[in-house]
TORKOL-4160 file (C-alpha; in steps of 0.2 Angstrom, whole numbers, padded with zeros to 4 digits, m for minus):
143
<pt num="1" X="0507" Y="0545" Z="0660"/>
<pt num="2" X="0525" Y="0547" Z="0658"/>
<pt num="3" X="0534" Y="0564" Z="0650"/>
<pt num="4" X="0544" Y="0552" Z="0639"/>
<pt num="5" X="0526" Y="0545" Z="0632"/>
<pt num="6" X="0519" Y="0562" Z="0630"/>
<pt num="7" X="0537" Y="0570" Z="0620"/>
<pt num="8" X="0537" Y="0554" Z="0611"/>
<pt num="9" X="0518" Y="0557" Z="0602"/>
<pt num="10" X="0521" Y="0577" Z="0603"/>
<pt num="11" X="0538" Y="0571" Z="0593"/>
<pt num="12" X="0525" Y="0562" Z="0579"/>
<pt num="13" X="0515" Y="0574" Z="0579"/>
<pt num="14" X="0524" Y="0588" Z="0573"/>
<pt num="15" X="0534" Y="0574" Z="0562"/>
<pt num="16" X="0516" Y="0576" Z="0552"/>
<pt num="17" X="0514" Y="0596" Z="0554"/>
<pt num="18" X="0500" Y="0593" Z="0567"/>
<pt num="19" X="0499" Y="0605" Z="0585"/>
<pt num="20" X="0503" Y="0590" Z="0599"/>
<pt num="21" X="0485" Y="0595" Z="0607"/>
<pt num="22" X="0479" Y="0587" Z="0623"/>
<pt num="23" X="0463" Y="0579" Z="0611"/>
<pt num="24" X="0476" Y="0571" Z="0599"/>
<pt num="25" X="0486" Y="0563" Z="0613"/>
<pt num="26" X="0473" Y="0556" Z="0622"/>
<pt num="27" X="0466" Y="0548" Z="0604"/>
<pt num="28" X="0484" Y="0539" Z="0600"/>
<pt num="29" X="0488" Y="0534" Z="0619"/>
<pt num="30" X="0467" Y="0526" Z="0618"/>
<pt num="31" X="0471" Y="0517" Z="0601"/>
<pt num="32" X="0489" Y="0512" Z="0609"/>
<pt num="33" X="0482" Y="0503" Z="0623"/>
<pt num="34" X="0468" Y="0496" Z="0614"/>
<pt num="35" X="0481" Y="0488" Z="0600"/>
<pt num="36" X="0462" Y="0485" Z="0590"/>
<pt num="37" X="0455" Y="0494" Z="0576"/>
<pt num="38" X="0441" Y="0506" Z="0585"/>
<pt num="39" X="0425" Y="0515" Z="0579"/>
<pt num="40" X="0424" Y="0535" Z="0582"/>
<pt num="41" X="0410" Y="0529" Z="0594"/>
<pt num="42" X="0419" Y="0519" Z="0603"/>
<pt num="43" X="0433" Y="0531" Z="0605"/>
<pt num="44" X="0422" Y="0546" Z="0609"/>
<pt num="45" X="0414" Y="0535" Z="0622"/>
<pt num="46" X="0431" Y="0532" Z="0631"/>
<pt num="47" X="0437" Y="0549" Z="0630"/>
<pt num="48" X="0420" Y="0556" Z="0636"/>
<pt num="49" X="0425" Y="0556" Z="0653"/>
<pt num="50" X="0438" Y="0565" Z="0651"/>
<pt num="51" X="0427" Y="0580" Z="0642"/>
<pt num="52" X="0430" Y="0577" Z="0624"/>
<pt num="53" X="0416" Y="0579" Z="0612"/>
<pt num="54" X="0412" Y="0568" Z="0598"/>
<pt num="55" X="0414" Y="0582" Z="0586"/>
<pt num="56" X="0433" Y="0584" Z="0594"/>
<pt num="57" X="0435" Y="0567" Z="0593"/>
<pt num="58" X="0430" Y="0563" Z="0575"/>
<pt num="59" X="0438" Y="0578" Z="0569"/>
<pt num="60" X="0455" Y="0572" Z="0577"/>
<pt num="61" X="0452" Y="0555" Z="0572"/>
<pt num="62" X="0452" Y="0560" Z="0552"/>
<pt num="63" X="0467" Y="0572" Z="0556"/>
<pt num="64" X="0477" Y="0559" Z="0560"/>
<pt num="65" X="0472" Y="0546" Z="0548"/>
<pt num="66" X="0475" Y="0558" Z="0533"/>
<pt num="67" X="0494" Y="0562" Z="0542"/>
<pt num="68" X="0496" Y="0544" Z="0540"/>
<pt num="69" X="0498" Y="0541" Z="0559"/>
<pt num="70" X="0480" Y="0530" Z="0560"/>
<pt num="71" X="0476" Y="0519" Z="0546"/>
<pt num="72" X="0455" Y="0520" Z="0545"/>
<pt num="73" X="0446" Y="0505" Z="0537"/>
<pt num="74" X="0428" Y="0500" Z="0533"/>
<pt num="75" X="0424" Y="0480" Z="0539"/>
<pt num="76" X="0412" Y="0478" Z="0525"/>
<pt num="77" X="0398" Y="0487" Z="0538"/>
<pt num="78" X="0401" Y="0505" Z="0533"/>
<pt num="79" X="0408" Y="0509" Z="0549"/>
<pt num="80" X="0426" Y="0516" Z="0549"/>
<pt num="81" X="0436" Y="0509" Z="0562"/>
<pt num="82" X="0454" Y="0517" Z="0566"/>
<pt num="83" X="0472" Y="0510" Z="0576"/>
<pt num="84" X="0487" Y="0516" Z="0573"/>
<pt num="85" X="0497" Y="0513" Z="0558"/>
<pt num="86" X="0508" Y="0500" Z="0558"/>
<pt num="87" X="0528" Y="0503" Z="0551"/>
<pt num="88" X="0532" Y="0490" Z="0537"/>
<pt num="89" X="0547" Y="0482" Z="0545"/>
<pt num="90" X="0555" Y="0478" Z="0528"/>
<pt num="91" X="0552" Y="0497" Z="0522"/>
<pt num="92" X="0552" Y="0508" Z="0536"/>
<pt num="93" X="0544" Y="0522" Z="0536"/>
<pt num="94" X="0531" Y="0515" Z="0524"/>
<pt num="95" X="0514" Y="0509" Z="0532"/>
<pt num="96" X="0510" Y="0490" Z="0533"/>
<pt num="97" X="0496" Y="0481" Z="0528"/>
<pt num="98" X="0487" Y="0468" Z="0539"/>
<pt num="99" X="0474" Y="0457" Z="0541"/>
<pt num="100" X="0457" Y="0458" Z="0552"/>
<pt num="101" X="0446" Y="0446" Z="0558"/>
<pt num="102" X="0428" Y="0450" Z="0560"/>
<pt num="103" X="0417" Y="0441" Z="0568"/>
<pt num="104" X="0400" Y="0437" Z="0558"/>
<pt num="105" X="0390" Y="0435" Z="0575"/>
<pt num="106" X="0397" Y="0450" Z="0587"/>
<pt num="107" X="0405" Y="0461" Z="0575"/>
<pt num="108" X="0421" Y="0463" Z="0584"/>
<pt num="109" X="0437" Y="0466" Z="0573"/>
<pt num="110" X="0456" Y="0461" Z="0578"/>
<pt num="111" X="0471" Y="0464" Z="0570"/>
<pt num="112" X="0478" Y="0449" Z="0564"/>
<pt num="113" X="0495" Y="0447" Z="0563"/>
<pt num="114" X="0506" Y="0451" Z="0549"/>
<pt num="115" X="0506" Y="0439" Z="0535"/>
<pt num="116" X="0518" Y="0438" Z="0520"/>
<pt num="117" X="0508" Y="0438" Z="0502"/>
<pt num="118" X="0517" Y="0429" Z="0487"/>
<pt num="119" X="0522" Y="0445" Z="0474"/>
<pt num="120" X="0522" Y="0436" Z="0458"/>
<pt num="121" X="0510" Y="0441" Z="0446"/>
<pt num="122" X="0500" Y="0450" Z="0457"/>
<pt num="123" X="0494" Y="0470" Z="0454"/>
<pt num="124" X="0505" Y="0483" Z="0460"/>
<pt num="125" X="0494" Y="0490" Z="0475"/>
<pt num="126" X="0496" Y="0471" Z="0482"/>
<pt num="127" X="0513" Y="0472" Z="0481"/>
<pt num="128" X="0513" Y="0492" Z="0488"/>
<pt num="129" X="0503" Y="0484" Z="0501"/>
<pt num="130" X="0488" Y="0496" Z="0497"/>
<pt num="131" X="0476" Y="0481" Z="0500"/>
<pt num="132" X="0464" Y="0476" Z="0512"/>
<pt num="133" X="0463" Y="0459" Z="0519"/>
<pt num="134" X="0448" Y="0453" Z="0530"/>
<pt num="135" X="0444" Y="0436" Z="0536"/>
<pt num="136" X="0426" Y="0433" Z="0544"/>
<pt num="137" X="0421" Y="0420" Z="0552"/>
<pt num="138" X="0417" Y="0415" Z="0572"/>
<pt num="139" X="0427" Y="0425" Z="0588"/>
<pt num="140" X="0430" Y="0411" Z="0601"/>
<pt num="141" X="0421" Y="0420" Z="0610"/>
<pt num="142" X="0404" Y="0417" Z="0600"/>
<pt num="143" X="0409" Y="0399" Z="0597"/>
């Protein structure tokens, strides 16, 4: 792991008013890698070998999603999944929305990529980008 990486999270980190703690780092380099929306089991499974406890896990997980530095999301299956927020590159410094697909036969979710909505007539938390937009259907790899 690189010094740069580690200032460069221990940077955000206090951005938000949260310590730059070993747990929190490892979560945002995890969900950096993994560029996917991710469950706190999944995540507590990949940080186990390296001694962090789901409770530490989960409880960093909500930290950082209530910063604003992890969006967390429910697919429709009353699981939240979390990744890192994305910047809105037309506002910066304001999250963006995007769309996921979900798989109706395996279950895994992907970030989609970024796709421009219409504003006319539409309510105001489209336009604030306060939605969210899910697409189901078949993975290649089920199909």
């Amino acid at each position: 792991m690189a010094v740069s990486e580690n200032a460069s999270w221990d940077d955000r980190l206090r951005a938000t008013g949260l310590r730059a703690t070993a747990p929190r780092r490892a979560v945002l380099r995890l969900l950096a890698a993994w560029a996917r929306p991710a469950t706190h089991a999944e995540v507590a499974a990949a940080l186990a070998p390296d001694s962090w406890d789901r409770a530490t896990v989960y409880r960093n997980l909500c930290d950082l999603a209530e910063v604003g530095l992890l969006s967390r999301a429910d697919m429709g299956d009353h699981v939240w999944r979390f990744e890192l927020t994305r910047e809105d590159a037309s506002t910066p410094g304001h999250p963006s929305a995007h769309p996921h697909f979900v798989c109706s036969t395996c279950g895994v979710v992907s970030c989609m990529p970024d796709l421009p909505l219409p504003v006319e007539h539409v309510p105001a938390a489209v336009r604030a980008g306060r939605v969210e937009v899910r697409v189901h259907g078949v993975c290649d790899g089920c199909a």
